[in-house]
C-alpha positions as CSV (number, residue, x, y, z in Angstrom):
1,X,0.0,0.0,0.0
2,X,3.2,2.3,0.5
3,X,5.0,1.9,-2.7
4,X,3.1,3.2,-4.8
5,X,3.3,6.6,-3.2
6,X,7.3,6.3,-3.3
7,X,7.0,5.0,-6.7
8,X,4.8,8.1,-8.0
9,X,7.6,10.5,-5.9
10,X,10.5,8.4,-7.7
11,X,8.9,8.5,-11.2
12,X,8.5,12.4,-10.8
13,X,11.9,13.1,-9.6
14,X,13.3,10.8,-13.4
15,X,11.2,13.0,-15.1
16,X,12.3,15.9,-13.3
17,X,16.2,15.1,-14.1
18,X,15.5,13.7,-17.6
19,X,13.8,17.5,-18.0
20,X,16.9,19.7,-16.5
21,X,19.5,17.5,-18.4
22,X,17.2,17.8,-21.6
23,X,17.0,21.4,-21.7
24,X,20.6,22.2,-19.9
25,X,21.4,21.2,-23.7
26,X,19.2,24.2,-24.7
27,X,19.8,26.8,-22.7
28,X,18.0,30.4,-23.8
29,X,19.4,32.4,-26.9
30,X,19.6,34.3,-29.6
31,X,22.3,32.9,-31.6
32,X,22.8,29.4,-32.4
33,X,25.1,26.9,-33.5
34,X,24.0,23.7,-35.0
35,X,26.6,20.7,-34.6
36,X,27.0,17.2,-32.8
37,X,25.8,18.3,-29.7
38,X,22.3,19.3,-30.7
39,X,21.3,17.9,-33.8
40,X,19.4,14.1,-33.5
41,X,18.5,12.2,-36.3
42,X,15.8,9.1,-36.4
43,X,14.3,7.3,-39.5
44,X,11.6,9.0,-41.0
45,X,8.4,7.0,-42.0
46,X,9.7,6.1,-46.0
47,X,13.0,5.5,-44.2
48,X,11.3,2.5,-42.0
49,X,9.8,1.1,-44.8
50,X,12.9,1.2,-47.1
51,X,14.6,-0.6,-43.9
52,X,11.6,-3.3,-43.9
53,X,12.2,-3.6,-47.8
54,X,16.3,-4.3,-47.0
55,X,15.1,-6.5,-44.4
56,X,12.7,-8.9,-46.9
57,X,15.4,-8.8,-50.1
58,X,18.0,-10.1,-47.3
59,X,15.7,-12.9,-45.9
60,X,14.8,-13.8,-49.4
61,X,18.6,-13.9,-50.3
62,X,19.5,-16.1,-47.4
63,X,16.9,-18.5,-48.5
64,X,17.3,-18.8,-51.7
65,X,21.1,-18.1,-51.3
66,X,20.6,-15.6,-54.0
67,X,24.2,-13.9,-54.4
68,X,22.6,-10.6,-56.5
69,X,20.6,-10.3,-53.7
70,X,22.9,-10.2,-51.6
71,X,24.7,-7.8,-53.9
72,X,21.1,-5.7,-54.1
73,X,20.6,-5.4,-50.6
74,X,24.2,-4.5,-49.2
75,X,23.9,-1.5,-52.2
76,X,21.1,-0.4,-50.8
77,X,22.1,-0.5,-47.3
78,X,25.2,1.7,-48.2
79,X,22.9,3.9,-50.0
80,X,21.0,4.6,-46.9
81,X,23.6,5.0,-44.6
82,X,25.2,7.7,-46.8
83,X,21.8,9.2,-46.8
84,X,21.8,9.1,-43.3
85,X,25.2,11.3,-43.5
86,X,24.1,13.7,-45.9
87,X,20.9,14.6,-43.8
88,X,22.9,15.1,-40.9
89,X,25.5,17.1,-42.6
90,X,23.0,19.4,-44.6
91,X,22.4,20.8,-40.5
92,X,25.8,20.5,-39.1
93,X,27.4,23.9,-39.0
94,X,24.6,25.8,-39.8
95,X,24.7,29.4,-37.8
96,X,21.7,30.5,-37.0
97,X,20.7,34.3,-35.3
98,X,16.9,35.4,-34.4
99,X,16.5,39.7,-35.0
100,X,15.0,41.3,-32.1
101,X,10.8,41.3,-33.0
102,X,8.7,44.3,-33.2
103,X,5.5,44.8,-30.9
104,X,2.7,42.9,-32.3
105,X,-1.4,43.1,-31.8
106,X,-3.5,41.3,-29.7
107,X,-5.0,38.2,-32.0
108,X,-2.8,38.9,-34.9
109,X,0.6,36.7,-35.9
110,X,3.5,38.3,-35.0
111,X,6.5,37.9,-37.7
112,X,10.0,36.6,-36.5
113,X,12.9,37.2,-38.8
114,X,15.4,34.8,-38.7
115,X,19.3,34.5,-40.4
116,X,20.6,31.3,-41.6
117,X,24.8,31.7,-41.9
118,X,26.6,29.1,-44.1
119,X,30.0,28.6,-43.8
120,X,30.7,25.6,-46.4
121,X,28.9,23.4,-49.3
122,X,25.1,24.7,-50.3
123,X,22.3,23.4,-47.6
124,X,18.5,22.5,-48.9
125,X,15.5,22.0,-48.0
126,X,15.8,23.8,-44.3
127,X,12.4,24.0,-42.1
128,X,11.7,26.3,-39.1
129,X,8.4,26.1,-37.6
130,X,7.4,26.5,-33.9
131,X,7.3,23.2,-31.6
132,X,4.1,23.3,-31.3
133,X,2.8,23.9,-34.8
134,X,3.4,21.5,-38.1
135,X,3.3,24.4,-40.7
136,X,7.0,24.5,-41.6
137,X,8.5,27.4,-43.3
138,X,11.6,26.5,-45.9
139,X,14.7,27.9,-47.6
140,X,17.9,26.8,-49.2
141,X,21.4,28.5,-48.0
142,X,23.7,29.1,-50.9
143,X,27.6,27.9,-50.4
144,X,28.9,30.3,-47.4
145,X,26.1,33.1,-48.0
146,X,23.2,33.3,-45.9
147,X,19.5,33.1,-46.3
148,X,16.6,34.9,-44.9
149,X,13.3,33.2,-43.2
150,X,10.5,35.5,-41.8
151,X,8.2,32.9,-39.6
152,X,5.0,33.6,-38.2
153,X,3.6,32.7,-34.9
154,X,0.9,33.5,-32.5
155,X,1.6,34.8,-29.0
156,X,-1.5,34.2,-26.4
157,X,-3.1,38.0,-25.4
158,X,-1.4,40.8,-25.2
159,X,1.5,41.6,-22.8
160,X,5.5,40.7,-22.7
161,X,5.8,36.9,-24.0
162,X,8.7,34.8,-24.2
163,X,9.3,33.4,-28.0
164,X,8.3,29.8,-28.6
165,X,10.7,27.1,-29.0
166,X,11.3,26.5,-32.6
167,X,12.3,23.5,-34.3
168,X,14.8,23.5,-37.6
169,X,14.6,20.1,-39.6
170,X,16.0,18.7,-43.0
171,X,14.8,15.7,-45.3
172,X,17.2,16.0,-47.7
173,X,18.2,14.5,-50.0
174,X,16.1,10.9,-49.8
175,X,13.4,12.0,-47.2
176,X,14.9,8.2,-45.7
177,X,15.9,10.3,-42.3
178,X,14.7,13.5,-40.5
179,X,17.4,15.3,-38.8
180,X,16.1,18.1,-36.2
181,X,17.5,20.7,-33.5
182,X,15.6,22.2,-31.0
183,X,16.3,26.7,-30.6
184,X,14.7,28.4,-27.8
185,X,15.4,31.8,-28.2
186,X,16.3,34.3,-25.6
187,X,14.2,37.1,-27.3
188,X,10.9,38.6,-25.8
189,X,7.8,40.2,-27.4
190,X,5.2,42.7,-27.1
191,X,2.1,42.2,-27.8
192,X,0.0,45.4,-27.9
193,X,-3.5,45.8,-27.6
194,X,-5.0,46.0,-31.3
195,X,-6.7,49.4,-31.4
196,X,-10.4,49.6,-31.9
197,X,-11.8,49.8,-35.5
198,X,-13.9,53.3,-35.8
199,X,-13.3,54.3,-32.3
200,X,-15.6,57.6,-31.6
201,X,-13.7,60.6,-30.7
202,X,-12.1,61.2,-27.1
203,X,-14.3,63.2,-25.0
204,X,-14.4,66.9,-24.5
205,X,-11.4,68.6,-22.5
206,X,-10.1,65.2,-21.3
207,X,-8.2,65.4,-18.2
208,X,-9.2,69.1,-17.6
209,X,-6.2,69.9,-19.0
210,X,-7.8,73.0,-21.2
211,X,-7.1,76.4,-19.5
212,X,-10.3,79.0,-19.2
213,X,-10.2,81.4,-21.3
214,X,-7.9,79.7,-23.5
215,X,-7.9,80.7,-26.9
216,X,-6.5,77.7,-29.4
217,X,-5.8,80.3,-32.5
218,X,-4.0,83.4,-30.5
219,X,-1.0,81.1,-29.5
220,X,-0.5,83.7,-26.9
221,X,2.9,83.0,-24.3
222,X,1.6,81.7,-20.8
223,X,5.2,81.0,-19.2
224,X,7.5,78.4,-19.3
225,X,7.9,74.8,-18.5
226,X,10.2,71.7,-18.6
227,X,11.4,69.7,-21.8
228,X,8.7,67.1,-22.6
229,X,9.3,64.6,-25.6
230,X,8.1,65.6,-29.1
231,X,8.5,69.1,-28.6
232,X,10.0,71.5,-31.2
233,X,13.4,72.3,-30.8
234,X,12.2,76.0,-32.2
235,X,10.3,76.2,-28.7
236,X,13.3,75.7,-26.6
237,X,14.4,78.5,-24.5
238,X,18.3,78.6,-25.2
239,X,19.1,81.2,-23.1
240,X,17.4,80.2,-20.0
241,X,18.4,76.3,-20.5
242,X,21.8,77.7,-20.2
243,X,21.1,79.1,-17.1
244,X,19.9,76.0,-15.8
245,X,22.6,74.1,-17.0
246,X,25.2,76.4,-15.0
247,X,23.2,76.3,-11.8
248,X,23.1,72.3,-12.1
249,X,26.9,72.3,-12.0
250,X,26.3,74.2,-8.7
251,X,24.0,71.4,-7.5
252,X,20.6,73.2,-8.0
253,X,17.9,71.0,-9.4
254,X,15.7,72.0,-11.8
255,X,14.7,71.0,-15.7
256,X,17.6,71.3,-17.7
257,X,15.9,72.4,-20.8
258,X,13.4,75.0,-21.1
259,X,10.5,75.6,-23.8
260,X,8.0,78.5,-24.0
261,X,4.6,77.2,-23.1
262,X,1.5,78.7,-25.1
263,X,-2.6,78.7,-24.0
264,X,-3.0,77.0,-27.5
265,X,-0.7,74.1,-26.5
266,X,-1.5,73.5,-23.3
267,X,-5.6,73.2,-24.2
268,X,-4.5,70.7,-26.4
269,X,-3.0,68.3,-24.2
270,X,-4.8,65.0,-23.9
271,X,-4.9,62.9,-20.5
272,X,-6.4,59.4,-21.5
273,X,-7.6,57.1,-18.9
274,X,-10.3,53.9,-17.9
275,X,-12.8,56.4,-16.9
276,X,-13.6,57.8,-20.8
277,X,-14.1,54.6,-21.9
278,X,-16.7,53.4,-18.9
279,X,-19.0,51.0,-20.1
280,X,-17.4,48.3,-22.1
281,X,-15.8,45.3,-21.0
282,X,-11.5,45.8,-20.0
283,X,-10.0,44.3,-22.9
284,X,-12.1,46.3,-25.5
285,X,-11.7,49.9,-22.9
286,X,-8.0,49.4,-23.5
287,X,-8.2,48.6,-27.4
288,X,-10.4,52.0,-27.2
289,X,-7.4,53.4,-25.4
290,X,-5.1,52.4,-28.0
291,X,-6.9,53.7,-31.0
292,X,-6.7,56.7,-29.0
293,X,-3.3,56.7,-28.6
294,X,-2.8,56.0,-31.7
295,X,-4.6,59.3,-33.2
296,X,-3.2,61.6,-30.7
297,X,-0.3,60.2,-31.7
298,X,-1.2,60.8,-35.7
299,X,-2.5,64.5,-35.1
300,X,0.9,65.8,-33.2
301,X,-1.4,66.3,-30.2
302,X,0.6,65.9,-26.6
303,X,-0.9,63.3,-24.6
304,X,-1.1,61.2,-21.4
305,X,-2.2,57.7,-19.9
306,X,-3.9,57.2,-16.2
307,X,-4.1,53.8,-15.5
308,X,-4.4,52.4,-12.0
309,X,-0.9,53.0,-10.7
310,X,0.6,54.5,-14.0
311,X,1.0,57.8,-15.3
312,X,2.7,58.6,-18.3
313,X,2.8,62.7,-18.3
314,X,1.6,64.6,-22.2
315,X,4.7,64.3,-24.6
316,X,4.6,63.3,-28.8
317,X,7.1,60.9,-30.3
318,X,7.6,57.2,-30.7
319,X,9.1,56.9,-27.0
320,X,5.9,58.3,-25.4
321,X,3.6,55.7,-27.9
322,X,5.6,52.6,-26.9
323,X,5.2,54.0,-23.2
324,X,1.7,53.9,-23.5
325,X,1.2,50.8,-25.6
326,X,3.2,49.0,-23.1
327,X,1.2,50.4,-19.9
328,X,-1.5,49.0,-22.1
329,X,-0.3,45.5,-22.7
330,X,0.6,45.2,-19.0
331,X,-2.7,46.9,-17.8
332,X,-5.3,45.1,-15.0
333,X,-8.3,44.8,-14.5
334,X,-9.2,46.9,-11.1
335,X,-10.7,45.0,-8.8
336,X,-14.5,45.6,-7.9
């Protein structure tokens, strides 16, 4: 009545050693080398059945003491076996390096781009395709030149996701033998909320960010403030940033750059947050948020996020919109 408990803890600690010795041999990266260490090699299905043909021809031989079968079935046996060598060696030495992949959206496939580095004879017939997926992509390397491969997988939700593992095979050149490595890349991904198709216009003075008495066509000086990102270097206060740059050598601590603030710009700023888009359920509030985002973003109007426990302040520029987008792919649900 006892062992089978000790049993159960036995075959779990196996599995747990075969797992840590399995992927020590596959550790997390970008780059990769193919050689003897990770490529395996096992017959493929035509491959068992051309060894269960070689098996019959030599019974049949021995029987019959046939001494051209003999001769048949020891030429293809030699066949295969340098089959065998070529499908190995159309891997071995085969560099390969993954690019760093762009943010993607929420329910579409995300494209990795992926360099294959020759350094010897020509290589054919080379398949990438996540583990987990039988839809190969394929691509011959020319003799020491390189080859391109764009492959494209889906990433659960949005958020920051590690990469799949990927798996590189070759058939070639009989298709007798498969010959396989195993990649798991170091890289991760974004995954960015898709923005909302026809998404109605932001609400009035969002944020109550608009001054009174503001008037958007007088572009009348109100003051200055601090550098923000995305604005006009033809707004910067040279002068007084020099200023501020002397008195920071001193130790004083203020902005270091200055830019002339207007009532037209400052009525403009946007502050985006949950409560605009009341009413909806989360994941399409933040694909509202995005679209949004995404047409401040078009229109060169400064802009904010409030999420629960983020604030990005109003800037323009592709900093400030990965900011956002990535508040957004990282965003939760408040709790009720």
């Amino acid at each position: 009545m006892n062992a089978s408990p000790e049993r159960g803890a036995e075959g779990q600690g196996l599995r747990q050693r075969w797992r840590q010795w399995w992927w020590s041999r596959h550790t997390p990266r970008d780059t990769l080398r193919l050689g003897q260490r990770n490529i395996y090699i096992l017959p493929s299905r035509p491959g068992l059945a051309y060894c269960a043909t070689l098996l019959v021809i030599l019974v049949a031989s021995i029987n019959d003491q046939l001494s051209l079968g003999y001769l048949l079935c020891f030429l293809l046996a030699g066949a295969g076996l340098a089959s065998m060598h070529a499908t190995h060696g159309n891997l071995s030495g085969l560099s390969l390096d993954l690019r760093t992949p762009g943010p993607g959206l929420a329910g579409q496939p995300l494209a990795l781009e992926l360099r294959l580095h020759n350094p010897g004879r020509a290589r054919y017939g080379i398949g990438l395709n996540p583990a987990s997926d039988r839809e190969r992509a394929f691509t011959d390397v020319p003799a020491q030149g390189h080859a391109s491969l764009q492959l494209r997988i889906q990433l659960p939700g949005r958020g920051l996701h590690e990469l799949p593992l990927l798996r590189i095979t070759t058939h070639f050149p009989l298709g007798l033998f498969g010959a396989w490595s195993l990649w798991r890349p170091a890289a991760r991904a974004w995954v960015y909320p898709l923005p909302e198709a026809g998404a109605p216009p932001w609400p009035d003075n969002p944020g109550g960010q608009g001054l009174p008495g503001a008037h958007p066509g007088s572009g009348e000086p109100d003051g200055v403030r601090g550098y923000l990102r995305g604005d006009s270097p033809r707004m910067i206060l040279w002068k007084k940033s020099a200023l501020a740059l002397a008195r920071a050598d001193e130790g004083e601590r203020e902005p270091q750059l200055w830019v002339r603030e207007r009532r037209s710009a400052q009525a403009q700023q946007l502050w985006l947050s949950l409560a605009q888009t009341a009413g909806a359920d989360f994941e399409a509030r933040l694909s509202r948020l995005a679209a949004w985002v995404e047409r401040a973003e078009a229109q060169g109007r400064p802009y904010g996020l409030r999420l629960p426990g983020v604030e990005i302040p109003p800037a323009l520029g592709p900093e400030q919109r990965r900011a956002c987008m990535e508040a957004l792919a990282l965003a939760e649900e408040p709790r009720r």
